[in-house]
KESEKOL-690569 format. One record per residue: residue number from 1; residue in three letters; chain; x, y, z of N, C-alpha, C, CB in turn. Coordinates in steps of 0.2 Angstrom, whole numbers. Glycine has a CB too. Layout:
- NUM | Ala | A | X | Y | Z | X | Y | Z | X | Y | Z | X | Y | Z
...
***
This chain:
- 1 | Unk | A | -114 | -80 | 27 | -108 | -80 | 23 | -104 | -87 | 24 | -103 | -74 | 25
- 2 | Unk | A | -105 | -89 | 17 | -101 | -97 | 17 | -93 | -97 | 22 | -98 | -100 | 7
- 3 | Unk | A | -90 | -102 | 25 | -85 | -103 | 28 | -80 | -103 | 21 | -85 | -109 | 32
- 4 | Unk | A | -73 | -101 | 22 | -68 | -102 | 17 | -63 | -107 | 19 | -64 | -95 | 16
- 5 | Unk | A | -64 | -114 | 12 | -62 | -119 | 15 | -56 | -119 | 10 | -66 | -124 | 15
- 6 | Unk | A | -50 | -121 | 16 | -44 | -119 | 13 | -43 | -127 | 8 | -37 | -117 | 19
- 7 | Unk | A | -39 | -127 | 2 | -37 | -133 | -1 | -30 | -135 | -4 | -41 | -132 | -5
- 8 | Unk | A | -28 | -140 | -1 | -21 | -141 | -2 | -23 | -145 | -10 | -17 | -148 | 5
- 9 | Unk | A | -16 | -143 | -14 | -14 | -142 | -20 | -8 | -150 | -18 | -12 | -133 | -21
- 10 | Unk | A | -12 | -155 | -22 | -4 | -159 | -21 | -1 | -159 | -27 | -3 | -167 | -16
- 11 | Unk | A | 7 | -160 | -27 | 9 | -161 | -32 | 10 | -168 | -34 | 13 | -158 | -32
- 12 | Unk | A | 14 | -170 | -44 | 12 | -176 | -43 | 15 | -182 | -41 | 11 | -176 | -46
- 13 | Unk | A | 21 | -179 | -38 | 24 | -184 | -34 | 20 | -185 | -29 | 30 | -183 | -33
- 14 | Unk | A | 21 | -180 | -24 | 15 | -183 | -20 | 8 | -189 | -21 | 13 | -176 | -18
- 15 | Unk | A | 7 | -185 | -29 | -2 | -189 | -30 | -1 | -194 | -31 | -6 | -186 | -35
- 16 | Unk | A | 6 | -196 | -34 | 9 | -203 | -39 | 8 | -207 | -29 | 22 | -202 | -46
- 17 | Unk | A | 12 | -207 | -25 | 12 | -210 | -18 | 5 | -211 | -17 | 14 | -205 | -13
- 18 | Unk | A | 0 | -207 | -17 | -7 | -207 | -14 | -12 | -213 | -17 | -10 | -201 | -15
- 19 | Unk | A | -11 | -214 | -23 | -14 | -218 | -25 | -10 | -226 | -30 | -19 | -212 | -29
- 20 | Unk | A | -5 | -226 | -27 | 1 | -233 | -27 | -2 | -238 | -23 | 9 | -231 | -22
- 21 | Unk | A | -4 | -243 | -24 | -4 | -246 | -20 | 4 | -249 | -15 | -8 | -250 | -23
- 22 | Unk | A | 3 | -252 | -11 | 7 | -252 | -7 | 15 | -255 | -9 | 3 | -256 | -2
- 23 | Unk | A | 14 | -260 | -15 | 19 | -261 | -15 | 25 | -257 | -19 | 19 | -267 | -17
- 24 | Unk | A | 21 | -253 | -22 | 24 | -246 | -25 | 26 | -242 | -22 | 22 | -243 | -27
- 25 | Unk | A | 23 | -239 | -17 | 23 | -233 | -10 | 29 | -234 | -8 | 18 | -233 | -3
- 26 | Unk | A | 34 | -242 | -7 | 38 | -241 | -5 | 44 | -241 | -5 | 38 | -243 | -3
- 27 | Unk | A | 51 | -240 | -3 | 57 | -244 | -4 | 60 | -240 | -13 | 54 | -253 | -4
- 28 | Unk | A | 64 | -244 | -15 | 68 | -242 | -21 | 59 | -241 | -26 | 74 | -249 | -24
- 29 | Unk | A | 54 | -246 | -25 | 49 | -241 | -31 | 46 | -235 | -30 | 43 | -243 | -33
- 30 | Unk | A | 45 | -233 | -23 | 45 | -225 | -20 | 51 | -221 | -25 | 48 | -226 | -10
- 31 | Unk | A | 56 | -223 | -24 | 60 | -219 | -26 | 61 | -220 | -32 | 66 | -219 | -23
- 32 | Unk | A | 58 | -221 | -37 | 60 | -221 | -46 | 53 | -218 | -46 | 61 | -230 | -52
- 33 | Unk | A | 47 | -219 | -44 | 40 | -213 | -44 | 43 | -206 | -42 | 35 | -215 | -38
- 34 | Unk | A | 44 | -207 | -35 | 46 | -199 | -33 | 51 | -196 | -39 | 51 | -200 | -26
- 35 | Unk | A | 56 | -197 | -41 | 60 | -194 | -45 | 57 | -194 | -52 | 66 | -198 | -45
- 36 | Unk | A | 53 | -198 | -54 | 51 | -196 | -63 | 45 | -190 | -60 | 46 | -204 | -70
- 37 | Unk | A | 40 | -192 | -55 | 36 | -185 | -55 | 38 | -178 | -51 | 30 | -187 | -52
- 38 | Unk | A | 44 | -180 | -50 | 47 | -174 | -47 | 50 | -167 | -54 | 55 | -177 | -40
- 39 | Unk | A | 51 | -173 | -59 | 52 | -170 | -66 | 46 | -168 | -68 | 56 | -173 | -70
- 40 | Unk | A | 42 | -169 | -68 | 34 | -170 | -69 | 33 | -160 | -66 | 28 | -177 | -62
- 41 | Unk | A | 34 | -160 | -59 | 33 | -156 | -56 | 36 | -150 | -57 | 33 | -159 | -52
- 42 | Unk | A | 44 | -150 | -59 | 48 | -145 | -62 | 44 | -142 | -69 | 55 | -148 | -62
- 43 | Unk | A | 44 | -146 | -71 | 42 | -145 | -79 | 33 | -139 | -78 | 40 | -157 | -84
- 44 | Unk | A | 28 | -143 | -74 | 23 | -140 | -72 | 24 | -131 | -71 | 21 | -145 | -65
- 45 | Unk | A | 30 | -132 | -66 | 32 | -126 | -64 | 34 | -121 | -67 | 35 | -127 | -62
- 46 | Unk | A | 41 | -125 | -71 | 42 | -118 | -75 | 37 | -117 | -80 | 48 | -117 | -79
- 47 | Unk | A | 32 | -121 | -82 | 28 | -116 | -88 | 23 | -111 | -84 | 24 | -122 | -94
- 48 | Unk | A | 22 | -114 | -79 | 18 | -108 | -75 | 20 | -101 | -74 | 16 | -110 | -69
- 49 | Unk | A | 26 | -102 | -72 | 31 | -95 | -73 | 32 | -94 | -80 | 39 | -94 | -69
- 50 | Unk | A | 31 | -97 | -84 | 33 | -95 | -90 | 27 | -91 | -92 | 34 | -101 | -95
- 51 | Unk | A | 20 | -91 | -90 | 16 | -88 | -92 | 15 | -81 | -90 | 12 | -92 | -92
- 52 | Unk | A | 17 | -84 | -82 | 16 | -78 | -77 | 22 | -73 | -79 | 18 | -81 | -69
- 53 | Unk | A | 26 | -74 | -83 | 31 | -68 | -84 | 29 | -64 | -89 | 38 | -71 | -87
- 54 | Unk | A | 23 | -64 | -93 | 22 | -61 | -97 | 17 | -54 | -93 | 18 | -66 | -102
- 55 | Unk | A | 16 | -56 | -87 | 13 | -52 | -82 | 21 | -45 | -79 | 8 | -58 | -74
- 56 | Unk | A | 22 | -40 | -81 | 29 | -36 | -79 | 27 | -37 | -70 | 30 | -26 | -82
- 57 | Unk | A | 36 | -40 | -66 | 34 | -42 | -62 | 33 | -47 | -55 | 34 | -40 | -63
- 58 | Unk | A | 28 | -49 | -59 | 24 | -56 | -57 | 26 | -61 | -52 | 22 | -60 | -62
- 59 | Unk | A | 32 | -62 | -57 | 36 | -69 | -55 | 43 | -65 | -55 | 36 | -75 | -62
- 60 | Unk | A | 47 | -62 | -59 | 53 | -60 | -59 | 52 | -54 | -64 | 58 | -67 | -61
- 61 | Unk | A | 58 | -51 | -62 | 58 | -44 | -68 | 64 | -46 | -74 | 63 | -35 | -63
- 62 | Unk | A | 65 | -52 | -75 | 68 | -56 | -81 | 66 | -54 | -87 | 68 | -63 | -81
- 63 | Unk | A | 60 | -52 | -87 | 57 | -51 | -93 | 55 | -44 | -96 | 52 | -55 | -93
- 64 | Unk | A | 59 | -39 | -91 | 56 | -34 | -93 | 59 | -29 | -98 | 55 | -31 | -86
- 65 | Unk | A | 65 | -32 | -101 | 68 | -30 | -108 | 64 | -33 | -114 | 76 | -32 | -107
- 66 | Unk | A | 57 | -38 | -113 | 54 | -39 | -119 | 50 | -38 | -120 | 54 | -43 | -120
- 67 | Unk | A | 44 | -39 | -112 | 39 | -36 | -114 | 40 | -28 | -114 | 33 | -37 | -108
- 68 | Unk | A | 45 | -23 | -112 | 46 | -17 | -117 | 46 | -15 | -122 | 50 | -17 | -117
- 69 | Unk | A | 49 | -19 | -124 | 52 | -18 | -132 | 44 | -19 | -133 | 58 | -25 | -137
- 70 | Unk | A | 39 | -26 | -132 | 33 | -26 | -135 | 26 | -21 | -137 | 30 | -31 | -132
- 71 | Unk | A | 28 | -17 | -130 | 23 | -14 | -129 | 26 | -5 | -129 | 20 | -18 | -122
- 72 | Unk | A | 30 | -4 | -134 | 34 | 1 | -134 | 35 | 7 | -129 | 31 | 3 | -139
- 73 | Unk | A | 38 | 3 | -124 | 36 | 8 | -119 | 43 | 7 | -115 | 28 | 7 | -114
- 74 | Unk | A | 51 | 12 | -118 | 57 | 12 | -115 | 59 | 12 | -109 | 60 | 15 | -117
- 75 | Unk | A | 63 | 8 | -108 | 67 | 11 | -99 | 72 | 16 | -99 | 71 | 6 | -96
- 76 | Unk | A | 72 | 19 | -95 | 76 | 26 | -93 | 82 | 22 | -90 | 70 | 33 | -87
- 77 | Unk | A | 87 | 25 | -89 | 92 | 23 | -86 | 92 | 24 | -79 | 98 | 25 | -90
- 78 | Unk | A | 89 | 30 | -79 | 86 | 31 | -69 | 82 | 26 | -66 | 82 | 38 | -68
- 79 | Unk | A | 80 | 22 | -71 | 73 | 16 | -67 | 75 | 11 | -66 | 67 | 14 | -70
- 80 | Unk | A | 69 | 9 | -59 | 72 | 4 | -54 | 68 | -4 | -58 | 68 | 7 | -44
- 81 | Unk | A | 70 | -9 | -58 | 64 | -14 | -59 | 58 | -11 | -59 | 63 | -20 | -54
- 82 | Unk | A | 55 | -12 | -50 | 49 | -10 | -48 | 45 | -4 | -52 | 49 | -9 | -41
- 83 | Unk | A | 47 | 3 | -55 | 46 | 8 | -56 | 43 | 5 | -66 | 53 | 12 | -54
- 84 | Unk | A | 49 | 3 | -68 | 47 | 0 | -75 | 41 | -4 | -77 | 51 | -4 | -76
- 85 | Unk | A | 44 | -10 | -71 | 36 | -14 | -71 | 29 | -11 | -71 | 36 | -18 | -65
- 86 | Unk | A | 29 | -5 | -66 | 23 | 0 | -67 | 21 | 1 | -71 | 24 | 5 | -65
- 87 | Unk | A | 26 | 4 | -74 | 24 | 7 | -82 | 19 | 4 | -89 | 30 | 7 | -85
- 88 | Unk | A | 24 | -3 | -84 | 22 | -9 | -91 | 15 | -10 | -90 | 26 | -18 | -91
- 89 | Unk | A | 16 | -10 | -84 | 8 | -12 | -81 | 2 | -10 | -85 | 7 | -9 | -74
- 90 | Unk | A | 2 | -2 | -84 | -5 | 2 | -87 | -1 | 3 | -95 | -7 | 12 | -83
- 91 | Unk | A | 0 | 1 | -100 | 1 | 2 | -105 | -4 | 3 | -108 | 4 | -2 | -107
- 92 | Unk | A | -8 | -1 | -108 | -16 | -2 | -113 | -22 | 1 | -112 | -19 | -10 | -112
- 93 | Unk | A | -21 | 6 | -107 | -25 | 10 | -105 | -23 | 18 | -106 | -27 | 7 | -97
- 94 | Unk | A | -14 | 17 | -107 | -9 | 22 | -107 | -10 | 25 | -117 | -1 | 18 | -105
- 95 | Unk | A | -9 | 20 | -120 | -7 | 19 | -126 | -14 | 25 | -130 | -7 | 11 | -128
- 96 | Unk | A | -17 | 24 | -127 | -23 | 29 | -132 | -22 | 33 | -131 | -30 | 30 | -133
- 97 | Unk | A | -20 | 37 | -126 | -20 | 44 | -125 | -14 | 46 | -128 | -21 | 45 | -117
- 98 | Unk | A | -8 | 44 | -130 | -1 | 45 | -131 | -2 | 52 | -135 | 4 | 38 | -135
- 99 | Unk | A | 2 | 55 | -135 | 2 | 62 | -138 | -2 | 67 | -135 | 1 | 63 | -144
- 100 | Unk | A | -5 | 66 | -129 | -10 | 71 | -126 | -3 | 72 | -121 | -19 | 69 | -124
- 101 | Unk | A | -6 | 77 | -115 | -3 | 80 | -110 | -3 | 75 | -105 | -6 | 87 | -109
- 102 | Unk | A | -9 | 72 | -101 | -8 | 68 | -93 | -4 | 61 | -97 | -17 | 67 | -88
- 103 | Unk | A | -5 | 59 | -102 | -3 | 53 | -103 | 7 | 54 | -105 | -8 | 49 | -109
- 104 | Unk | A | 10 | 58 | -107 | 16 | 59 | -107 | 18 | 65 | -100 | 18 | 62 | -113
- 105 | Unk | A | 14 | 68 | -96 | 15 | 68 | -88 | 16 | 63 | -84 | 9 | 71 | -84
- 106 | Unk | A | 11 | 57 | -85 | 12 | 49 | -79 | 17 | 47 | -81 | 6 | 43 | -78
- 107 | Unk | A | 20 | 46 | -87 | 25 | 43 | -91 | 32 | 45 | -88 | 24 | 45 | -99
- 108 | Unk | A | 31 | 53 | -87 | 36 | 53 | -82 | 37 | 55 | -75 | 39 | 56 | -85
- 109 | Unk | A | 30 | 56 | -75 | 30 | 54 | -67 | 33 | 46 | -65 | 22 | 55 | -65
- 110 | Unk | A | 31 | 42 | -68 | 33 | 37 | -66 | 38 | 32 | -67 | 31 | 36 | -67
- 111 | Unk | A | 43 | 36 | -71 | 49 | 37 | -74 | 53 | 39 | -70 | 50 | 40 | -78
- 112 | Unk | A | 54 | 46 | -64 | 58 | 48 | -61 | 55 | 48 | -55 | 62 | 54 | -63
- 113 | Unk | A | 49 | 45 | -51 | 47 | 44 | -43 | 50 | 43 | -40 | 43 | 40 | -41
- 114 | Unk | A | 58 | 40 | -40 | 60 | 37 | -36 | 63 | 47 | -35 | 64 | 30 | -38
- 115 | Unk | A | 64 | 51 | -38 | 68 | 58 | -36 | 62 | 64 | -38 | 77 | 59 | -42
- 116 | Unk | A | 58 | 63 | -37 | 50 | 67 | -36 | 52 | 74 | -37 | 46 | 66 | -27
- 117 | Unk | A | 55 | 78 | -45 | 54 | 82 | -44 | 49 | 87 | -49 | 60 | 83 | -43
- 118 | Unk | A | 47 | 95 | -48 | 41 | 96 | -53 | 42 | 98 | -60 | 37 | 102 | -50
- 119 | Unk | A | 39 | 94 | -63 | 38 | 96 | -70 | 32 | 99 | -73 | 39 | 91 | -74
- 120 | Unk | A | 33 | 105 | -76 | 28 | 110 | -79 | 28 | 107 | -87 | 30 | 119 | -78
- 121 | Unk | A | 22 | 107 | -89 | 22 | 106 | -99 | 15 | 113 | -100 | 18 | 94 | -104
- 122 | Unk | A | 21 | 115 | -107 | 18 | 124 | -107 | 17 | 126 | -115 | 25 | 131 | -102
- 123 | Unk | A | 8 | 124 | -115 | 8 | 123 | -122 | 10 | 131 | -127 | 1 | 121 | -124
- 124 | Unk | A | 11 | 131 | -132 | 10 | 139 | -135 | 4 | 143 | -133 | 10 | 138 | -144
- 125 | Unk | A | -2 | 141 | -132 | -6 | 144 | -130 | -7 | 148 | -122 | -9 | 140 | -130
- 126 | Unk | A | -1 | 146 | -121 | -3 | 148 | -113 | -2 | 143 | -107 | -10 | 149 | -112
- 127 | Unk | A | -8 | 136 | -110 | -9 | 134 | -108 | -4 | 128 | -101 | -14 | 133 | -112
- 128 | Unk | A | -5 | 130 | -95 | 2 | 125 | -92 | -1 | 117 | -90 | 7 | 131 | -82
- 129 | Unk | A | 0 | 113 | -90 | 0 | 108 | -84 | 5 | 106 | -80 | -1 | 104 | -85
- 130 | Unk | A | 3 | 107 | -74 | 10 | 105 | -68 | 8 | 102 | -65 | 14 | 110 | -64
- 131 | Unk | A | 14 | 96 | -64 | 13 | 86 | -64 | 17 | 87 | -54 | 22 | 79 | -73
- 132 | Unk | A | 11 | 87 | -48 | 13 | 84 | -43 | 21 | 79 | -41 | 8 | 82 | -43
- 133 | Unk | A | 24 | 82 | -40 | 29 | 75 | -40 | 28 | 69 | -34 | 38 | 79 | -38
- 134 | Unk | A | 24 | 72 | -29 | 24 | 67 | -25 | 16 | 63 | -24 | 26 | 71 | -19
- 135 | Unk | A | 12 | 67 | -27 | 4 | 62 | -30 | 6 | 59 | -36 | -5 | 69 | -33
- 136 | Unk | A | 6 | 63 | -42 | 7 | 63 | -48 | 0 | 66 | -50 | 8 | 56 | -51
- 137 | Unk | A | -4 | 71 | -47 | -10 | 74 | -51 | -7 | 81 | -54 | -17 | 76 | -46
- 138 | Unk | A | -12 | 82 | -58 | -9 | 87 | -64 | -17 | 92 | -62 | -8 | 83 | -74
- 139 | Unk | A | -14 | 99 | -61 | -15 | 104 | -63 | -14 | 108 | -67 | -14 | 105 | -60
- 140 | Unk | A | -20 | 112 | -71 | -20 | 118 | -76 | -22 | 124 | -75 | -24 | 116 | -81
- 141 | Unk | A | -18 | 130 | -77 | -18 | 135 | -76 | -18 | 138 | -83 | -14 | 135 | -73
- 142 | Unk | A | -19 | 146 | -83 | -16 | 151 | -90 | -10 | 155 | -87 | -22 | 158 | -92
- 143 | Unk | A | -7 | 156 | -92 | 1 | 161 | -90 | 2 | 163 | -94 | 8 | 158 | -89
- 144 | Unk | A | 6 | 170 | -95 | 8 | 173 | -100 | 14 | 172 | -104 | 8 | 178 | -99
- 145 | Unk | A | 12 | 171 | -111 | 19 | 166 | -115 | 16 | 169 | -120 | 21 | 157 | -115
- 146 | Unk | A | 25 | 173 | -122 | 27 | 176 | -129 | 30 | 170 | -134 | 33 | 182 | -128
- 147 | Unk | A | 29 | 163 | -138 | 31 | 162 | -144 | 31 | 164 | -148 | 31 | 158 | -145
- 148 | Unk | A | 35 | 162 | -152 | 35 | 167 | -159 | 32 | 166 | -164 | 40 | 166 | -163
- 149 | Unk | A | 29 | 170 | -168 | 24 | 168 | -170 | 24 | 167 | -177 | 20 | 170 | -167
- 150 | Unk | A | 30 | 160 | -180 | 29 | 157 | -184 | 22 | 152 | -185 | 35 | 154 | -183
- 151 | Unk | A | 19 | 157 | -191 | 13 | 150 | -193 | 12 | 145 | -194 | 10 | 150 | -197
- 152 | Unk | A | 21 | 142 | -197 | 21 | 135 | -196 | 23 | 131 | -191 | 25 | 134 | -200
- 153 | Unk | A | 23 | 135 | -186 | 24 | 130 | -178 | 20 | 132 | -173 | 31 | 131 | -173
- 154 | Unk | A | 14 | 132 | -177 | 8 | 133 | -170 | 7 | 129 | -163 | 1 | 133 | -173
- 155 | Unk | A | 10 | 120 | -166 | 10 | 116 | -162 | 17 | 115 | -158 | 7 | 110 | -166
- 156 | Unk | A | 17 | 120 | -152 | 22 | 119 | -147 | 21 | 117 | -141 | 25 | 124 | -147
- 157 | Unk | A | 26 | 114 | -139 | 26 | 113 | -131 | 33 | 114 | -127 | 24 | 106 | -129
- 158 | Unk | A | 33 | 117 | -121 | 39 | 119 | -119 | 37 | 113 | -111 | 42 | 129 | -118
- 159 | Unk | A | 43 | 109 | -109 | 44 | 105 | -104 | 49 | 107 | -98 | 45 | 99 | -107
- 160 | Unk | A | 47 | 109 | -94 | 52 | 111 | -88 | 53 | 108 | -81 | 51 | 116 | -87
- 161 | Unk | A | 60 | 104 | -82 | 60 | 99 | -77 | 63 | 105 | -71 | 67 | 91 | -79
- 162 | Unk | A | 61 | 104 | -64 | 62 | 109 | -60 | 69 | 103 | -54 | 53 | 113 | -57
- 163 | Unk | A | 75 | 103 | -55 | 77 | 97 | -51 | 84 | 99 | -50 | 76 | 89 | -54
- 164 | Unk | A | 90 | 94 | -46 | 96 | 96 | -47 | 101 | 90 | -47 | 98 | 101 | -43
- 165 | Unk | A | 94 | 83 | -50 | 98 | 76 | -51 | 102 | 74 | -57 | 92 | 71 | -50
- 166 | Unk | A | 101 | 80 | -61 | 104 | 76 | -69 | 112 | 84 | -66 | 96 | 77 | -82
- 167 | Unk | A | 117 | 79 | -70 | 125 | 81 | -70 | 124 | 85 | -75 | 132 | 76 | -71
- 168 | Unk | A | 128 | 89 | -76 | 130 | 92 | -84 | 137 | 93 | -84 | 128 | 100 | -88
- 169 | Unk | A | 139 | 93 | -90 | 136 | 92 | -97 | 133 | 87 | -97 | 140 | 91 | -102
- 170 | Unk | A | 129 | 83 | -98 | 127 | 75 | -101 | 131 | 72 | -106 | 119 | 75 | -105
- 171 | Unk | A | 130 | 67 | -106 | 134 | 61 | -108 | 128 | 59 | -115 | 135 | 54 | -100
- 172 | Unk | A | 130 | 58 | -119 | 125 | 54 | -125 | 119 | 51 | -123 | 129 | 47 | -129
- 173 | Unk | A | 119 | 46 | -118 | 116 | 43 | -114 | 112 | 45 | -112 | 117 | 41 | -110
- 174 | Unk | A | 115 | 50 | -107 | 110 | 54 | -102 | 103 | 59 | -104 | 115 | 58 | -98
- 175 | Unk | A | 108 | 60 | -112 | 105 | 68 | -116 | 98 | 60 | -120 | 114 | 75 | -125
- 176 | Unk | A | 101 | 56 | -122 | 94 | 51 | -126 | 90 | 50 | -122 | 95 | 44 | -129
- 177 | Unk | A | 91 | 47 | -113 | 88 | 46 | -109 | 81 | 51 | -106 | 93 | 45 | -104
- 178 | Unk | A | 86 | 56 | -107 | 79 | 63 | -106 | 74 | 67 | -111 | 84 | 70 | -104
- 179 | Unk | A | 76 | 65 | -115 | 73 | 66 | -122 | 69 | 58 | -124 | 81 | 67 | -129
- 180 | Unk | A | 70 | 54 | -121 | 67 | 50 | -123 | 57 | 51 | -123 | 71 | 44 | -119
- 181 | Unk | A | 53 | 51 | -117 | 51 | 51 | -114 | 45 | 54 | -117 | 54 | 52 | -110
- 182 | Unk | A | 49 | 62 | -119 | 45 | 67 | -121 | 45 | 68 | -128 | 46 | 73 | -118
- 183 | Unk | A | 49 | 64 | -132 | 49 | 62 | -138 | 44 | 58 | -142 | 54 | 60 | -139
- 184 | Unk | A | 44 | 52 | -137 | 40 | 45 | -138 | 32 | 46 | -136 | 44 | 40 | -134
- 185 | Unk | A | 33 | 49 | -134 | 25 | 52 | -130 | 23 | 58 | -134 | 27 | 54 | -121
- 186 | Unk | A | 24 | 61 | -137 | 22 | 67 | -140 | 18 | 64 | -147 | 29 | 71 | -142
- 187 | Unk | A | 15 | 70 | -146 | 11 | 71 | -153 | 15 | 72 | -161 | 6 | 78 | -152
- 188 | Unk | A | 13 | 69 | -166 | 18 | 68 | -171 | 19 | 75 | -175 | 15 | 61 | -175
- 189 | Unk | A | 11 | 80 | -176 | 14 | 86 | -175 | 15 | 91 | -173 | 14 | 88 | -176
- 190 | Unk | A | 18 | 89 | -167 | 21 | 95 | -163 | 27 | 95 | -162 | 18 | 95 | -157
- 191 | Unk | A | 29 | 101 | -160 | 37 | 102 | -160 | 37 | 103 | -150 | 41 | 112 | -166
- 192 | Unk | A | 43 | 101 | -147 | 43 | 101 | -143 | 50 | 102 | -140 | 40 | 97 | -142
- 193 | Unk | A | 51 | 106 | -133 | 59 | 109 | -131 | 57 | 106 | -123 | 60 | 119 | -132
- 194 | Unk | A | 63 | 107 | -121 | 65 | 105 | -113 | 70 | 111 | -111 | 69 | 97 | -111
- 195 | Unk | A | 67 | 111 | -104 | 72 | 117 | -100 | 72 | 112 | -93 | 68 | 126 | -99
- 196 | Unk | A | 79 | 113 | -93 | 81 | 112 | -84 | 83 | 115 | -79 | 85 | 108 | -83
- 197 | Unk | A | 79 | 117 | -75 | 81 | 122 | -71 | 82 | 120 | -65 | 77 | 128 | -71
- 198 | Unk | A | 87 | 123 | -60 | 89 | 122 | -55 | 83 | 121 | -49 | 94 | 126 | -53
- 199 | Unk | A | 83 | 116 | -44 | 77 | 114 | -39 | 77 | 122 | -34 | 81 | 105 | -32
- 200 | Unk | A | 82 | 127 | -34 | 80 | 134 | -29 | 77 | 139 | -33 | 85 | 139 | -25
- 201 | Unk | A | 78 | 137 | -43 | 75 | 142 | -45 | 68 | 141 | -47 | 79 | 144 | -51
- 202 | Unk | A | 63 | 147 | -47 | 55 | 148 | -51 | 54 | 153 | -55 | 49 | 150 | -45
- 203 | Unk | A | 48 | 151 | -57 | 46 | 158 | -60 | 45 | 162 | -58 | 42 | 160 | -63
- 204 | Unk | A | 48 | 168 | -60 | 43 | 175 | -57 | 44 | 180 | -61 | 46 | 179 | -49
- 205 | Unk | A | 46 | 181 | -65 | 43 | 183 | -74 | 43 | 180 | -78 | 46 | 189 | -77
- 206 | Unk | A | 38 | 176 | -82 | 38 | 170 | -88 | 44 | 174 | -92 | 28 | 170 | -93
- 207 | Unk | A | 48 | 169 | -94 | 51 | 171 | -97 | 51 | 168 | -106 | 57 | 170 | -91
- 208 | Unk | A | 51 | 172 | -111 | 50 | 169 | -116 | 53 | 166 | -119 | 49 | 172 | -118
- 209 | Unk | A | 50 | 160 | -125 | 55 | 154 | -123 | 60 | 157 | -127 | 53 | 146 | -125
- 210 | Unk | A | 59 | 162 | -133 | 67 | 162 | -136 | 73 | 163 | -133 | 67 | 166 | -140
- 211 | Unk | A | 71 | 167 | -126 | 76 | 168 | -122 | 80 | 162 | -118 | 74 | 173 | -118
- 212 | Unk | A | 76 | 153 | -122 | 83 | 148 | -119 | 86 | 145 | -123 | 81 | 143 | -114
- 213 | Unk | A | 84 | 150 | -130 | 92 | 147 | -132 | 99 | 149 | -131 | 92 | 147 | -139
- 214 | Unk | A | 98 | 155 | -129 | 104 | 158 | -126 | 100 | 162 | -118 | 107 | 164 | -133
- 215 | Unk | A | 102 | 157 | -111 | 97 | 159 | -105 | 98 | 166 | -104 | 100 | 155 | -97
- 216 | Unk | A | 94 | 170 | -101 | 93 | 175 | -99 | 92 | 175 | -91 | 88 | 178 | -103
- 217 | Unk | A | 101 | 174 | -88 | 96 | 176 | -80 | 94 | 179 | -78 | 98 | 176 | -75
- 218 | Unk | A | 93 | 186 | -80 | 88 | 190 | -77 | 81 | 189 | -76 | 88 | 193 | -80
- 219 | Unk | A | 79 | 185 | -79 | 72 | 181 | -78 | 73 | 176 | -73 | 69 | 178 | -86
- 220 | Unk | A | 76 | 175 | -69 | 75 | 168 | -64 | 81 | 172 | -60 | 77 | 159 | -67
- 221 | Unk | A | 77 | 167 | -52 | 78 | 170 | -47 | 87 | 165 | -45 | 70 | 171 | -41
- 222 | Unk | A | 87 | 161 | -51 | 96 | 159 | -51 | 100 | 164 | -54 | 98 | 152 | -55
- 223 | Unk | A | 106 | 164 | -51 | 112 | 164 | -56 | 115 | 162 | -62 | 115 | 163 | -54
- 224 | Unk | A | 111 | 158 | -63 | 111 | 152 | -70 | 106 | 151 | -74 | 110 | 145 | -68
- 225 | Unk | A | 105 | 151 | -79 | 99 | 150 | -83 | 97 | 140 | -85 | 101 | 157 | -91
- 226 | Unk | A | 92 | 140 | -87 | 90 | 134 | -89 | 94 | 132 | -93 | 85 | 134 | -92
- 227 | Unk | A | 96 | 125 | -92 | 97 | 121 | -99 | 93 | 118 | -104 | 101 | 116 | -99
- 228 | Unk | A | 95 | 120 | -108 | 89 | 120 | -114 | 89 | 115 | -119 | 88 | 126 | -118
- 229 | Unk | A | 86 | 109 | -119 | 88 | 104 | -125 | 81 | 105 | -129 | 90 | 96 | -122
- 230 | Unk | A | 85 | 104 | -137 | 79 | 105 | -142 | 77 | 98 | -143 | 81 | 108 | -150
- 231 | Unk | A | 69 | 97 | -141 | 70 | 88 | -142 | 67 | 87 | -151 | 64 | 82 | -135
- 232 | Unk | A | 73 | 87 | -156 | 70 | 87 | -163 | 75 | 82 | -164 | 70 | 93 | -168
***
């Protein structure tokens, strides 16, 4: 295995010195060299971070309200720099899959990591996926679920945040912020609902969804029933 030979990088002030002959190297012409290539050097700089910013991150999180917007992929008002930048990161690998189920799971898995709590998405079929809060792997199961069975809304999904970080009522903000996610990530025909249920309540009889437009506590082992937002 070859040795790893380290290499200094000089800059061009420095380089403007190195190859001066002597009556240059010195004295007040030292100093009129040093100073134009030290602008040499700034100028070098920032365009290198200029480029590097296009990377979320890299260099600074200055840029992360653009490459956003670019790559259509919002910030939550709960996210950290670091958490955003993530996001931005896998976009391109993210973006095909958008309107399927693990790719609007990581979307918010990675959105609320910093408060790891479980979210189930539970198609009309049955069919559940429930999103690890602290891996981010997803698990599928069957469950028994009564929707209604309007032929014109065959394409459903019910989303259930299981936590006790968001206030209520919500604020405009807060209610776009949570809706955002599973809006933007969805399939274009499908209809889709959120339920929030408290972090001590579970299932223990599926409870059907018409019963969260108006909660039925009887079905949960709270005193409270879900809050239920229609995301349309």
């Amino acid at each position: 295995m070859a040795d790893i030979v380290a290499v200094t990088l000089l800059t061009f002030r420095d380089m403007i010195r190195k190859i001066s002959p002597p009556w240059l190297a010195t004295g007040n012409n030292e100093a009129v060299l040093y100073s134009g290539h030290a602008m040499i050097d700034a100028t070098g700089a920032a365009t290198q971070a200029g480029v590097l910013s296009r990377f979320p991150g890299l260099v600074d999180y200055q840029t992360l309200p653009y490459i956003g917007k670019e790559r259509r992929i919002r910030r939550g008002i709960y996210e950290d720099d670091a958490t955003y930048a993530n996001r931005l990161r896998s976009w391109l690998s993210d973006h095909p899959y958008r309107g399927g189920p693990y790719a609007m799971l990581q979307q918010l898995y990675l959105h609320y990591s910093p408060f790891g709590f479980p979210i189930q998405l539970i198609y009309r079929t049955g069919k559940r996926y429930t999103l690890d809060p602290l891996t981010g792997e997803v698990t599928t199961d069957l469950i028994a679920w009564s929707p209604d069975g309007t032929p014109t809304r065959w394409a459903q999904w019910w989303l259930v945040f299981t936590t006790d970080i968001f206030t209520f009522p919500l604020d405009e903000d807060g209610t776009n912020d949570i809706k955002a996610i599973p809006i933007e990530w969805n399939a274009a025909h499908a209809v889709g609902h959120l339920a929030i249920m408290q972090s001590s309540a579970e299932f223990w009889s599926t409870p059907s969804p018409s019963t969260w437009d108006s909660p039925a506590p009887e079905l949960w082992d709270s005193a409270i029933g879900p809050v239920y937002i229609d995301l349309v």
